[in-house]
C-alpha positions, 0 to 999 in steps of 0.5 A: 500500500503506496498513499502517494499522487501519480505522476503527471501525465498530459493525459490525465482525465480531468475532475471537476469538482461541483458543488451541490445545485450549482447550476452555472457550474453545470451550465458551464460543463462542455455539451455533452457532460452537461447532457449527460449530468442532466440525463443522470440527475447528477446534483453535486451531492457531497462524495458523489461522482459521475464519469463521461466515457468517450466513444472508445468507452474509456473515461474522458472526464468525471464530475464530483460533487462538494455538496453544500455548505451544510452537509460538508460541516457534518463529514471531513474528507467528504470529496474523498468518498467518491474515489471509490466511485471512480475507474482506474484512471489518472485524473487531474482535479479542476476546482475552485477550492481555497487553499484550505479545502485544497489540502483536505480534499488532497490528503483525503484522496490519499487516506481514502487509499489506506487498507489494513491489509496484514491478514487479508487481501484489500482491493485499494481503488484504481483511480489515482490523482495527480498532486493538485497545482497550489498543494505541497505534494511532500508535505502530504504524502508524508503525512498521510505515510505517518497516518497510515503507520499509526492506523497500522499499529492500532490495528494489529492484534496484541499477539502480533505487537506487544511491547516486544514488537512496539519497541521494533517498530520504533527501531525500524522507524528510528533507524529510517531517520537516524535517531537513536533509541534507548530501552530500559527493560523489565528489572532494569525499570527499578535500577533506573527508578521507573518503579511504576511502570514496572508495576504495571506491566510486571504480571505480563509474560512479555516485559515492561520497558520504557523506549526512548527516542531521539533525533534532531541536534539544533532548535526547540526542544519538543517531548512526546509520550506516548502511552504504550498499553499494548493491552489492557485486560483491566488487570485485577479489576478485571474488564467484562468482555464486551470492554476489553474487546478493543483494548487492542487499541490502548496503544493508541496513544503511543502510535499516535505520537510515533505518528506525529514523530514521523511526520517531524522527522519526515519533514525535517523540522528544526527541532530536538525531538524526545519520544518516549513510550512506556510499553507494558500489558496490564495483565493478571497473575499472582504478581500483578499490582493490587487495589489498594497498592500504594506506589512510589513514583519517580518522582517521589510522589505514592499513589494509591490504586484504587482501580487497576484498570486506571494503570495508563495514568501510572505509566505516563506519570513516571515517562513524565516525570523522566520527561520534566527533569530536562524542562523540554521547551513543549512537553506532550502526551498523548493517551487513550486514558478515560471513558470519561472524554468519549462521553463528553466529546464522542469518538471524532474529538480530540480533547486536549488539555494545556498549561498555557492559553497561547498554546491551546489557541495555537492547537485550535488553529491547527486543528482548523487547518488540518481537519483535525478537530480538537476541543479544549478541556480545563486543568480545573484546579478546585478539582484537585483534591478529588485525586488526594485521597489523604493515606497517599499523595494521589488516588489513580481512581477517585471515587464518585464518577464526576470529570474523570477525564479532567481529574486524569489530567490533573493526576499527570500535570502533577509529575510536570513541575519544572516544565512550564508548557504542557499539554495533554490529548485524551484521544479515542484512536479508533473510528467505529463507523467507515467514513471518507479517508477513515475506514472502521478501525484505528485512527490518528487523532490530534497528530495534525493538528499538532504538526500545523501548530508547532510552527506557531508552538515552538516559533519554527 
């Protein structure tokens, strides 16, 4: 699978982009694709396509409809759901789209390409484009390669990437780049004081470890952490089925933030870019940490573990405590962390936390840019004290239900003390319904929004 554009080619079949009801659009079309439109009631519909064959019975031009300003508020990526419609073909796209919409509609013809393909063949569609005129054609294939790399990881079973296979995978790419990679593995986490990590993946016949990433020597300096739970059966607050059957996916955080990280390198940002990933499975055996446990932290803070399942928030907590002792100027987590965030915004946002209003305003506009919604929750200080349960320093469960995505971020903004800027996505990674450019399964979420931030985020 190749997300890239065709070559160009002076034969390429043109594709013209209509937006719904737009009858001087139509009334311009040469005669007989204005014929041929009105013979098949083709209106501009957002996603559909129409194709005018020629007397040889090959495509000689097709039409896809933009829909209307309504219906392209309700989806993203909305013109990529006629690829599928389209034959095999080379087509140039002719439009009167902003700049904006341009790079959407380019990047959505890439994602619609995506196939998870690993266990079983996958048709890819035939009809391929030709960059648009106005778009950065590198830019977008890398990121729609990044993309795919993080839908790939979320995807796979755990019996194919645990946390043996994750660390690969950040070798392999690592290498791609020339960045360097550390690991510190199962015992090896007490000697380097990573005691909670450790912990919670202690119980799990693959080890623990914690995979440090690092590329680039000039510029800002930027760390991601990713959280890494390759699987969470809920440890000895055992999940029912029906919750544990995605929990493929908690690495969701972390494939996100390796996706983001090939973005940077791909594009050759002048950065210092830190990764690190706690890669565990939070499993169940006689050894598994308990409810009722007090830990110590790296950073000296004991938490109580009132819910096993809570453990994501144990693992980030030490990556980021490790993170703050060099004050990185842009410290970022990413996580699959609570259910609380999916009730509060669904699967399609991205909620996102920040220690600075610049920040979350530059993240916002990135988000814009990029369609790649995200949407802002409070580090609400008088909540504080829901995550002190007086007999440790912090509870990982608080009792009572009430914000439990905020009271999440509030329990890791409490291992950042020395690095003023920090923000924190609460992501979902996974798409439950097929829709233009993101098919059923795992997805990016924030990762773009992000990447067109960090110009505005660390004065690129």
């Amino acid at each position: 699978m190749t997300l890239t554009f065709a070559p160009d080619t002076p034969d390429a079949i043109p594709l013209i982009v209509i937006n719904e009801s737009d009858d001087a659009a139509l009334a311009s079309l040469p005669n007989r694709a204005r014929k041929w439109a009105a013979a098949n009631g083709f209106s501009g519909a957002l996603g559909t396509a129409l194709v005018l064959h020629d007397d040889s019975g090959s495509p000689e031009l097709a039409l896809i409809g933009n829909g209307d300003e309504k219906s392209r508020a309700r989806t993203r990526f909305g013109l990529a759901g006629a690829r599928a419609k389209l034959p095999g073909g080379t087509y140039r796209l002719q439009h009167s789209l902003d700049a904006l919409a341009l790079e959407e509609a380019a990047l959505g013809w890439l994602l619609e390409g995506y196939r998870f393909d690993r266990y079983a063949a996958q048709k890819p569609p035939k009809a391929m484009l030709v960059a648009p005129d106005g778009v950065d054609a590198s830019r977008v294939e890398a990121i729609a390669s990044a993309e795919a790399l993080t839908r790939d990881l979320i995807n796979t079973p755990t019996e194919d990437l645990g946390p043996d296979e994750l660390e690969a995978a950040i070798g392999t790419l690592a290498q791609r780049f020339g960045a360097t990679v550390t690991v510190t593995k199962d015992a090896a986490l007490l000697d380097k004081n990573l005691p909670m990590i450790h912990a919670v993946g202690r119980a799990a016949s693959r080890a623990p470890r914690l995979i440090d990433m690092r590329w680039g020597d000039t510029g800002p300096t930027l760390t991601l952490v990713g959280k890494g739970v390759c699987f969470d059966t809920g440890g000895l607050n055992l999940k029912p089925g029906a919750s544990m059957g995605l929990m493929k996916k908690d690495m969701g955080g972390a494939a996100t933030v390796l996706g983001l990280a090939q973005m940077i390198m791909s594009l050759g940002l002048k950065l210092q870019l830190r990764v690190l990933i706690p890669a565990v499975e939070n499993a169940v055996a006689g050894n598994a940490f308990r409810p009722g446990d007090i830990l110590t932290s790296r950073k000296g803070l004991t938490v109580e573990v009132n819910n096993t399942d809570a453990e994501g928030r144990l693992v980030l907590a030490d990556a980021l405590a490790l993170a703050d002792e060099e004050t990185p100027d842009l410290l970022i987590s990413m996580a699959t962390l609570t259910g609380a965030a999916r009730v509060a915004v669904g699967p399609d946002l991205s909620p996102f936390y920040a220690t600075r209003d610049a920040d979350a305003d530059a993240i916002r506009g990135g988000a814009r840019n990029a369609a790649d919604p995200v949407w802002e929750l409070p580090f609400w200080d008088p909540y504080d004290a829901l995550i002190e349960p007086g007999i440790a320093d912090l509870d990982n469960a608080p009792k009572g239900g009430f914000a439990g995505s905020i009271t999440a971020a509030l329990f890791l903004r409490r291992f950042v003390t020395d690095t003023p800027r920090y923000v924190h996505f609460d992501i979902y990674g996974w798409n439950p319904t097929a829709a233009p450019a993101r098919p059923k399964g795992g997805v990016g979420m924030g990762a773009r929004a992000l990447l067109a931030a960090l110009p505005d985020l660390l004065d690129l």
